[in-house]
N, CA and C of each residue as an Amber inpcrd file, in Angstrom:
protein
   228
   0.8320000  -1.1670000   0.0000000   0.0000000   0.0000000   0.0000000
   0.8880000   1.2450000   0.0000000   0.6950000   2.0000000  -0.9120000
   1.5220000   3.2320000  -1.3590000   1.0730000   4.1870000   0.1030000
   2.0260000   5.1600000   0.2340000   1.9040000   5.7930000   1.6380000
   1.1730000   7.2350000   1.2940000   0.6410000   7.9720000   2.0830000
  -0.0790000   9.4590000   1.4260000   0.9260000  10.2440000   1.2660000
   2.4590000  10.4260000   1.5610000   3.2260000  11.4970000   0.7020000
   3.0650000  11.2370000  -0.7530000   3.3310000   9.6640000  -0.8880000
   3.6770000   9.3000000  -2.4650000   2.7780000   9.5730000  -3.4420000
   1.0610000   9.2390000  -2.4210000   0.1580000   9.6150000  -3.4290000
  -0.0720000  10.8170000  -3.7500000   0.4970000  11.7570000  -2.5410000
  -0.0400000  13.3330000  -2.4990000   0.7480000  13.5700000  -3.8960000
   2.1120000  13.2820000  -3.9580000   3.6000000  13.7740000  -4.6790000
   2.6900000  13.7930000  -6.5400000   1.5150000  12.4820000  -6.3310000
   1.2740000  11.9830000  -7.8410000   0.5480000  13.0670000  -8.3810000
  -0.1800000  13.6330000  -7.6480000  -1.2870000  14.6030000  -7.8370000
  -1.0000000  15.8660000  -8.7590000  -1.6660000  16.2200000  -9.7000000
  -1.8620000  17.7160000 -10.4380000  -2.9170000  18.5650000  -9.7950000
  -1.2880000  19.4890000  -9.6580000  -2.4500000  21.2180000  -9.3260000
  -3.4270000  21.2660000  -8.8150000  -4.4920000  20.5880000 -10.1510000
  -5.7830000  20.6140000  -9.8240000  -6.1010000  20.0210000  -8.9310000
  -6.1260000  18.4820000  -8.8250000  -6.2660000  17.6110000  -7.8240000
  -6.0410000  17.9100000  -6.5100000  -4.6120000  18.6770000  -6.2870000
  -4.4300000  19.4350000  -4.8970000  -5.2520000  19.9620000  -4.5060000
  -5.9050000  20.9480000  -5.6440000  -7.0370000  22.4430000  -5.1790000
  -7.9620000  21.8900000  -4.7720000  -8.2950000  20.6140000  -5.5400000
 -10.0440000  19.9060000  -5.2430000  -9.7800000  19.2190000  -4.3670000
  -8.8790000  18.4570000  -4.0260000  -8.4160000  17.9800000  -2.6800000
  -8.5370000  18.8560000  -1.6000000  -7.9720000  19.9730000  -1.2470000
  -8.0140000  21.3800000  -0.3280000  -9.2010000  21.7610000  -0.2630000
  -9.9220000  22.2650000  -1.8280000 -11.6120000  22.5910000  -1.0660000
 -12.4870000  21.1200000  -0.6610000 -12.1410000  19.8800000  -0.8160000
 -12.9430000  18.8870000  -0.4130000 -12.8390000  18.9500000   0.9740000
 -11.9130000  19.3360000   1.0920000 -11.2450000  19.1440000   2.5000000
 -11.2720000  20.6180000   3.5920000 -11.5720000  21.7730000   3.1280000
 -11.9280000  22.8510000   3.6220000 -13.4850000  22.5360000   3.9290000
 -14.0380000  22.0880000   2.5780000 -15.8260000  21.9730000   2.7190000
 -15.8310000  20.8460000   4.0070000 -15.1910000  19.9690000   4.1640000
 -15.9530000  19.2650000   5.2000000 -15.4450000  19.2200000   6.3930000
 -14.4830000  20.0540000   6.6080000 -14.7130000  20.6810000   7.5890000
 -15.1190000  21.7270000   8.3540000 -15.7560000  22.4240000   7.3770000
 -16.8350000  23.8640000   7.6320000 -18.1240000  23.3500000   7.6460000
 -18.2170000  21.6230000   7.3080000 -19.8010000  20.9690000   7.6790000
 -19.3740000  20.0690000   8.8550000 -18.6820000  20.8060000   9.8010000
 -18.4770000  19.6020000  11.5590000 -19.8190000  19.9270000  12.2750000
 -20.0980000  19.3870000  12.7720000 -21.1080000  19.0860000  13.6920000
 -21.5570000  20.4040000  14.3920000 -22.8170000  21.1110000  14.6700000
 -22.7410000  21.9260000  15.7390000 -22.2470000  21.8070000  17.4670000
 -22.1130000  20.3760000  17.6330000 -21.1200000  19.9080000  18.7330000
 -19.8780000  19.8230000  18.5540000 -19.5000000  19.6480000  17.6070000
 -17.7080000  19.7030000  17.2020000 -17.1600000  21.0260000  17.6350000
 -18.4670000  22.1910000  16.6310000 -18.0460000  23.5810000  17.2170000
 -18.1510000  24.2170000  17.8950000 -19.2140000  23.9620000  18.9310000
 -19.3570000  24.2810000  20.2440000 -18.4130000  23.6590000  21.2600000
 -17.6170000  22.5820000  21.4390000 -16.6510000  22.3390000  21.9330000
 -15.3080000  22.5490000  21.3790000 -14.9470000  22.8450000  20.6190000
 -14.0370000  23.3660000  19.9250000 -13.9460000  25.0130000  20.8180000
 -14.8510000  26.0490000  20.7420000 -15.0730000  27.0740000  21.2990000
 -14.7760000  27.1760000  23.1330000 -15.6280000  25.7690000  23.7750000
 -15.1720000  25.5760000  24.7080000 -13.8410000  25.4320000  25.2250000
 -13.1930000  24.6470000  24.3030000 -11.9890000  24.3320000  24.7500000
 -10.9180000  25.9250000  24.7370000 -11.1450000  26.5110000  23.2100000
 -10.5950000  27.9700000  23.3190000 -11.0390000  29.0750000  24.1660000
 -11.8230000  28.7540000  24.9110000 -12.4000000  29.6230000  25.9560000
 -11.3470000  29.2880000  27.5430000 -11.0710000  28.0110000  27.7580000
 -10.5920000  27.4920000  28.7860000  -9.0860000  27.6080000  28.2570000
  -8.5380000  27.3390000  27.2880000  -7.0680000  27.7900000  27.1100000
  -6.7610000  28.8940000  27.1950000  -7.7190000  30.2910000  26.9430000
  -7.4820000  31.1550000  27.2500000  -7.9030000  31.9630000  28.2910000
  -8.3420000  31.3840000  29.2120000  -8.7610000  31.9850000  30.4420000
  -9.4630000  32.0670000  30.5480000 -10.7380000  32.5320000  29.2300000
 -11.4470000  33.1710000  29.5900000 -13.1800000  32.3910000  30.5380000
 -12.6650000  30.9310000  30.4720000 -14.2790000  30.2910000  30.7530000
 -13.1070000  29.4430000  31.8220000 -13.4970000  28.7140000  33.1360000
 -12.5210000  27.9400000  34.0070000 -13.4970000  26.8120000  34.2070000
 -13.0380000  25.5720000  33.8280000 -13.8830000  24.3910000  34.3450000
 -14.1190000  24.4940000  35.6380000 -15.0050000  23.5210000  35.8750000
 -15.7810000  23.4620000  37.5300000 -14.5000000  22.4150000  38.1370000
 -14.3650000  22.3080000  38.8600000 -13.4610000  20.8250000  39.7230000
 -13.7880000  21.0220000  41.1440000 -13.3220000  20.0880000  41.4810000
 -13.6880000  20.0710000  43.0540000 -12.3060000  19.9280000  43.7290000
 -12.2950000  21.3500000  44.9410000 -11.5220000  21.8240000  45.7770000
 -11.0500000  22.7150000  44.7610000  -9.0820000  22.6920000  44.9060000
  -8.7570000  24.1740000  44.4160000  -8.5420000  24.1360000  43.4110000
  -9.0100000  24.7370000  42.0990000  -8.3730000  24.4710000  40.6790000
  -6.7690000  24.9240000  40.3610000  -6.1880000  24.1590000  39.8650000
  -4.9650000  24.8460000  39.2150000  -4.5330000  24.5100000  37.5070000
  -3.7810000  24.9110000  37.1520000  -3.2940000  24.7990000  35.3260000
  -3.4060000  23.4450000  35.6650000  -3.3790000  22.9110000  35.8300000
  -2.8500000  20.8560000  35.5760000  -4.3480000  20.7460000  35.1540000
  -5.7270000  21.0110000  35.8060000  -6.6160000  20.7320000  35.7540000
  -6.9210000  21.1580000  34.8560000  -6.8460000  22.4580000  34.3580000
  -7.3780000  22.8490000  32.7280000  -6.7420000  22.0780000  31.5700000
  -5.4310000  21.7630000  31.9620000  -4.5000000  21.1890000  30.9340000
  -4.9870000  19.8490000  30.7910000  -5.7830000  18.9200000  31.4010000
  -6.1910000  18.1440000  31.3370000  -7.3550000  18.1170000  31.2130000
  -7.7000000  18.9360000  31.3210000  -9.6230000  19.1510000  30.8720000
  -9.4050000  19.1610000  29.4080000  -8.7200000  19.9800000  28.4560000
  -8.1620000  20.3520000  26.8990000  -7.9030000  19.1020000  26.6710000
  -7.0080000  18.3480000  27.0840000  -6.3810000  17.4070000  26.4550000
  -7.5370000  16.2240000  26.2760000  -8.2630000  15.8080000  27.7590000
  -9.3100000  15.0570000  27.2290000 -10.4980000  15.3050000  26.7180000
 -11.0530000  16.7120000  25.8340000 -11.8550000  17.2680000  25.0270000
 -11.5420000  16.8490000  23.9830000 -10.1350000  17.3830000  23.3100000
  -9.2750000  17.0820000  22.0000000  -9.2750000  15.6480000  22.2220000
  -8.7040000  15.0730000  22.8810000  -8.8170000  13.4660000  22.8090000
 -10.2340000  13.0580000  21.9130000 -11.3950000  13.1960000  22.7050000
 -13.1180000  12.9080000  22.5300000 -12.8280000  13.6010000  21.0350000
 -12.3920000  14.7430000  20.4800000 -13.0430000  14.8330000  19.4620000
 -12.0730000  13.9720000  18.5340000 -10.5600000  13.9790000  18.5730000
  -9.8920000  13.3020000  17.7590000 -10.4150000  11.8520000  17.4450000
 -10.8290000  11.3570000  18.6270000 -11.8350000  10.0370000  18.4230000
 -12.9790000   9.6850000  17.6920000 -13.4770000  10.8120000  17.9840000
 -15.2170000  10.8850000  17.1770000 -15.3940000  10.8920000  16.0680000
């Protein structure tokens, strides 16, 4: 089985471009849960939203709140 550099390498121009918008389009059709957690997660990396936890929160806890969000969606 040929590897995806080799096949990318075979490709014309075109094929790239229609490749890129196939690939722009479906990911501008993710889920309204994809992008609502997506938002979540950039809300909590940047300060601006703080997960709930119990007792004292610190960075470890957000850093691990992100990581297993991105996990769930890389999965899904």
């Amino acid at each position: 089985m040929e590897s995806i550099e080799t096949i990318l390498k075979t490709l014309t121009v075109h094929q790239h471009n229609t490749l890129g918008y196939a690939t722009i389009h479906a990911l501008k059709q993710a889920s309204k849960a994809q992008t609502d957690c997506i938002a979540e997660i950039e809300a909590v990396a940047c300060g601006e939203k703080q997960i709930e936890c119990d007792g004292v929160y610190n960075d470890s806890d957000g850093l691990k709140w992100i990581y297993d969000r991105i996990q769930a969606l890389t999965h899904a």
